[in-house]
C-alpha atoms as one frame of an Amber mdcrd trajectory, in Angstrom:
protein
-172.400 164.802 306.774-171.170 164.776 310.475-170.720 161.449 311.672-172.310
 160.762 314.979-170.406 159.978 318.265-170.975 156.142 319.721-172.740 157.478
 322.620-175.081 159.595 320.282-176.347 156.930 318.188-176.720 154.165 320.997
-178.637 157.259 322.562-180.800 157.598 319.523-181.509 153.725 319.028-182.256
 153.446 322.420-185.023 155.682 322.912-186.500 154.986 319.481-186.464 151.640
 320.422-188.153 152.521 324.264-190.184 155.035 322.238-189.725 157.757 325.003
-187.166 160.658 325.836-186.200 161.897 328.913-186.796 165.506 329.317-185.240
 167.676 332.055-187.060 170.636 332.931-186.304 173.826 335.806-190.575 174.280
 336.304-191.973 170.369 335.749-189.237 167.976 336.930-188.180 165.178 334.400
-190.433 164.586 332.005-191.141 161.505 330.130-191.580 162.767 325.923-193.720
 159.666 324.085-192.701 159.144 320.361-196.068 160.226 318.868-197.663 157.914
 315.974-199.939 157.836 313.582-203.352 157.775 315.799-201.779 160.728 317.892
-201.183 162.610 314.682-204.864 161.824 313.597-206.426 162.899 317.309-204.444
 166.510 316.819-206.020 167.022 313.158-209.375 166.762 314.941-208.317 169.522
 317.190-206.810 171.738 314.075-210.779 172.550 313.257-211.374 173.754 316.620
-208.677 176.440 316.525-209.320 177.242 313.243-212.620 177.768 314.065-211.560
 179.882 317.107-209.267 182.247 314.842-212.164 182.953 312.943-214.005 183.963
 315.350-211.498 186.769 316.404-211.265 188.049 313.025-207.971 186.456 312.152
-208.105 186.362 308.441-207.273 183.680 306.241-204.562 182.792 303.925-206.349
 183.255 301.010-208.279 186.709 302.242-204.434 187.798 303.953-202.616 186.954
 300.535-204.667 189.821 298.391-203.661 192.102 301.255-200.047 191.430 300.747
-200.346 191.517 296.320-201.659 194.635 297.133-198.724 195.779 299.131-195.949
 193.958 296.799-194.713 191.975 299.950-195.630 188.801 298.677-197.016 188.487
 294.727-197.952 185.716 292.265-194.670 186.377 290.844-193.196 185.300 294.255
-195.716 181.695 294.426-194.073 181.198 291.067-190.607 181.508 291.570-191.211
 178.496 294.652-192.732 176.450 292.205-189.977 176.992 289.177-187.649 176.279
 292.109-189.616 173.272 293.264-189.551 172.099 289.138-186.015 172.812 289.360
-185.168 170.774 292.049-187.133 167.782 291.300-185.315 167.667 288.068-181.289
 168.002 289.240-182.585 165.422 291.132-183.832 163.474 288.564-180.389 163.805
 286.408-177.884 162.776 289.736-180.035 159.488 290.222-179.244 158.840 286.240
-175.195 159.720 286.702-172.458 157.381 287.390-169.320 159.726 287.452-168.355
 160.854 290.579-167.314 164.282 289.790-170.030 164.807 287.571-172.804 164.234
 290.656-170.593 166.422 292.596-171.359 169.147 289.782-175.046 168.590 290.088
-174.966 168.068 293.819-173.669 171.837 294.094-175.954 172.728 291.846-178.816
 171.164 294.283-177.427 173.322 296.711-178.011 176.490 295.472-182.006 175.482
 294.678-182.610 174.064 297.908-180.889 177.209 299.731-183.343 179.800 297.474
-186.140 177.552 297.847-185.312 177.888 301.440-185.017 181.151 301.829-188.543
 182.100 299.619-190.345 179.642 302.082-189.052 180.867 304.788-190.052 184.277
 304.284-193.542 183.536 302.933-194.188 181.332 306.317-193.240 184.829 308.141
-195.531 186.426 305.970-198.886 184.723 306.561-198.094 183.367 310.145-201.032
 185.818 311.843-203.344 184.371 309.421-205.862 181.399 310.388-204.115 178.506
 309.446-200.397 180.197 310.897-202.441 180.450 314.368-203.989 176.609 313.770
-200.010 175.428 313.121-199.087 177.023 315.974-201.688 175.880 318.871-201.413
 172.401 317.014-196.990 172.285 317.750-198.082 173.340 321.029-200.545 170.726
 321.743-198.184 167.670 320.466-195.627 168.602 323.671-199.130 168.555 325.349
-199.691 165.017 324.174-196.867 163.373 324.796-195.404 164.571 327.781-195.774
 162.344 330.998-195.032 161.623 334.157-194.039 157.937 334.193-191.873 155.638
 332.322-194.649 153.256 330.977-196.012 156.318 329.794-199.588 155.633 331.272
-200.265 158.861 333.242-200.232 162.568 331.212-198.576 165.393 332.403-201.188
 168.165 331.282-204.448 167.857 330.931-206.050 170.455 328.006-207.043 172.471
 330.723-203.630 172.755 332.530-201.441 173.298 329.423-203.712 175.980 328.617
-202.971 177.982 331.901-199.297 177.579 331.675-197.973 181.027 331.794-196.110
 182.251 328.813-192.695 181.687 330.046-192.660 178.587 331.456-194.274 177.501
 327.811-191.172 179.338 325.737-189.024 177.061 327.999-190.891 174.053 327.817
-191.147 174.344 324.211-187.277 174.917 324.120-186.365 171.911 325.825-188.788
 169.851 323.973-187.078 171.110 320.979-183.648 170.283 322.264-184.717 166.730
 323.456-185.818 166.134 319.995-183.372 167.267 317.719-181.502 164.616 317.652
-183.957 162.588 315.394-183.800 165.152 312.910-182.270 165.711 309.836-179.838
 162.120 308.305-179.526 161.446 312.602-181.694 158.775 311.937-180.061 157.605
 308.950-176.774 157.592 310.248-178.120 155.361 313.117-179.429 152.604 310.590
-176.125 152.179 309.626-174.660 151.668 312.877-173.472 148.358 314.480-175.918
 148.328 317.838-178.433 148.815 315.186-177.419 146.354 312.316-176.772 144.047
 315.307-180.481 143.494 315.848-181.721 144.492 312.546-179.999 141.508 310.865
-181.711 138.988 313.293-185.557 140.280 312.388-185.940 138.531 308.971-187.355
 142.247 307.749-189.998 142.211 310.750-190.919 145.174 311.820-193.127 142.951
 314.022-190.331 141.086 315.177-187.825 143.558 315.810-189.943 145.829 318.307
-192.532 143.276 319.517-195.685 145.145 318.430-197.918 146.243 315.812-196.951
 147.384 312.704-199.708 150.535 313.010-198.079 151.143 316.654-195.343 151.756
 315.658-194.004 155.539 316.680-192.927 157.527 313.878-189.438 157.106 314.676
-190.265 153.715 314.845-191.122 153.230 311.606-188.339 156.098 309.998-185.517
 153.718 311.553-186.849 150.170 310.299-187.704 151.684 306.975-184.093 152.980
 306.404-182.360 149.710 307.694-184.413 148.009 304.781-183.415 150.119 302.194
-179.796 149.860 302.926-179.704 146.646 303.698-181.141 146.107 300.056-178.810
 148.243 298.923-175.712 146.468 299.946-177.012 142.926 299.423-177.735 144.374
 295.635-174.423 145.577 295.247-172.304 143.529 293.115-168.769 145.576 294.966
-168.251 146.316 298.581-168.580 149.824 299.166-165.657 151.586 300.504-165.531
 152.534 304.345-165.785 155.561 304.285-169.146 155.096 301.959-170.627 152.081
 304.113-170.875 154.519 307.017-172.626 157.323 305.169-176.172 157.438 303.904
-176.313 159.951 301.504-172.770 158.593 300.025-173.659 154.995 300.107-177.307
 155.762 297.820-175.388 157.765 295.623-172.484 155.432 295.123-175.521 152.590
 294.626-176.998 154.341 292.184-173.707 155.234 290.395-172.636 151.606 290.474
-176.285 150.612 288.494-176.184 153.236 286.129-172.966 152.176 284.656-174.057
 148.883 284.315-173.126 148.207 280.448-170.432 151.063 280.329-168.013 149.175
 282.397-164.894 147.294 281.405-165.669 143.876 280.158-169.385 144.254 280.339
-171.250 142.793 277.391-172.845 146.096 276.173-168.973 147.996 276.088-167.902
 148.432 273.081-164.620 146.264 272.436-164.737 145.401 276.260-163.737 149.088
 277.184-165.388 151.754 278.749-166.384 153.648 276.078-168.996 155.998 277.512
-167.120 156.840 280.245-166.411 159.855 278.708-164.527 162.903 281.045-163.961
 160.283 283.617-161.040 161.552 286.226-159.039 158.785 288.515-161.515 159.325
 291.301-163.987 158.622 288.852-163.029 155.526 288.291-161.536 154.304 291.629
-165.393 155.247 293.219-166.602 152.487 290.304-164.007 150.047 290.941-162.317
 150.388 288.478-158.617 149.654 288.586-157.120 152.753 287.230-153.961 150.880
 286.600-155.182 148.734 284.013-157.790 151.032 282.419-156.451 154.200 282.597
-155.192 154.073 278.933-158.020 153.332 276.924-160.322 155.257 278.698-157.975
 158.267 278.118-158.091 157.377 274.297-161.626 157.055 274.218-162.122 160.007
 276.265-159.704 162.071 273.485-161.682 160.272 270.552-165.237 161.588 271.566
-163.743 164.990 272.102-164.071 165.558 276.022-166.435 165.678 278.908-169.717
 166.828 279.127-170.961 169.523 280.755-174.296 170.217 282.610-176.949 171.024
 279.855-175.309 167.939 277.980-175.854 165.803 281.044-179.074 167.202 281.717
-180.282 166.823 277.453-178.757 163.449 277.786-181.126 162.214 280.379-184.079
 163.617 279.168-184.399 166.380 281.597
């Protein structure tokens, strides 16, 4: 995971705090993009009907009617829907066995084994999307992108006074709309992705965040169910970590504390060897008996000090006749 720049992150707490971005544009001026929420979400699904019922009425087909078309053709089969879904299965269950592990380099095994099923899974979705975007719903998802720049683009600051009315976004001409969309894109992208993540970890953010008392309330001054959606994204992670490292029995390492996906995983690691640890009451002999295959990293990533324990785990390693590998791990854990 790339770690974010100062500037980025105090950029991304900002605005998320302000809930607006500034958005430069050649044709409009400087824009002013609104964080959307929930009740601008729910006015757009009104509008989904609408264009639905518009496609219709050109004699766009539908997914349904479109995907006999395509069996027919062999560019997108049953066989196809089912390899997304035996991928989906897949997925859910690799994920299911790395939340169970404890050893480092065996959830690096399984984590590159994620990998591969998210990048088919990727690839099949991406390709069926292609496939059926001329097709009702692909011309509902469209207008419906379209319409949230629509929304939430203004002209001032306290966000009061709309840049487009329907009417006017309608007649943009087709350029100016690829570079509007573009831009809005580009002004966006930087809550995608672990951005936002990575900025609930960060000090200008913990700074605050520690002073709330877990109010959402209190933190931004308003409504829970006003919140923006980036609102809400950024509290929500600063709760979970922060229960995560007031849980943890071990300070994580720094180069763990500063990295989301690291600092779950090394949470979860640290729980599930509750009980195989040295010393702990459920260790057999006061030695870490189970933690069978376990390398120096292993260990060091546990807290364990290698110096001491290094021996017996060796010997208990050699008397259980090696590590495991993935369809043990994955039999072991019911999977």
């Amino acid at each position: 995971m790339s770690k974010l720049k100062p500037n980025e992150v105090k950029s991304i707490f900002s605005e998320v705090v302000r809930g607006y971005t500034l958005m430069p544009t050649s044709k409009f001026g400087v824009l002013y993009v609104k964080h959307v929420n929930t009740f601008d979400s729910a006015d757009l699904d009104l509008e989904r009907a609408g264009y639905e019922r518009r496609a219709r009425e050109m004699g766009v087909q539908t997914k349904e009617e479109f995907a006999k078309i395509l069996e027919e053709q062999g560019s997108w089969t049953e066989k196809n829907e089912a390899d997304i879904a035996q991928n989906k299965r897949l997925l859910k269950n690799l994920h299911k066995t790395k939340s169970k592990l404890f050893l480092k380099s065996q959830i690096d095994q399984v984590k590159k084994q994620i990998k591969i099923v998210e990048e088919k899974l990727l690839e099949l979705e991406f390709t069926k999307k292609s496939l059926f975007i001329n097709t009702v719903e692909g011309f509902a998802d469209k207008k419906i992108n379209q319409q949230y720049i629509r929304l939430s683009t203004y002209k001032d600051e306290f966000l009061e006074e709309a840049k487009f009315t329907l009417e006017e976004f309608d007649e943009i001409e087709n350029d100016d709309l690829l570079e509007l969309i573009g831009t809005y894109n580009a002004v966006t992208s930087k809550f995608q992705g672990d951005n936002m993540k990575l900025a609930s970890l960060s000090p200008i953010f913990l700074n605050f965040f520690y002073l709330c008392d877990d109010n959402a309330v209190n933190f931004y001054g308003k409504p829970v169910v006003e919140l923006s959606f980036y609102q809400a994204e950024l509290f929500s992670y600063g709760v979970n970590f922060k229960n995560i490292l007031s849980d943890a029995k071990n300070k994580p390492p720094d180069n763990i504390a500063e990295d989301p996906e690291k600092l779950i995983e090394w949470a979860e690691a640290n729980k599930n060897a509750e009980g195989h640890l040295p010393g702990d009451s459920e260790s057999e002999d006061g030695a870490a008996t189970s933690l069978v295959g376990a390398t120096k990293e292993d260990l060091e990533h546990l807290g364990i000090d290698t110096k001491t324990e290094g021996i017996s785990l060796q010997k208990a390693a050699e008397k259980s006749g090696g590590s495991l590998n993935m369809q043990d791990l994955m039999k072991l854990h019911g999977v």
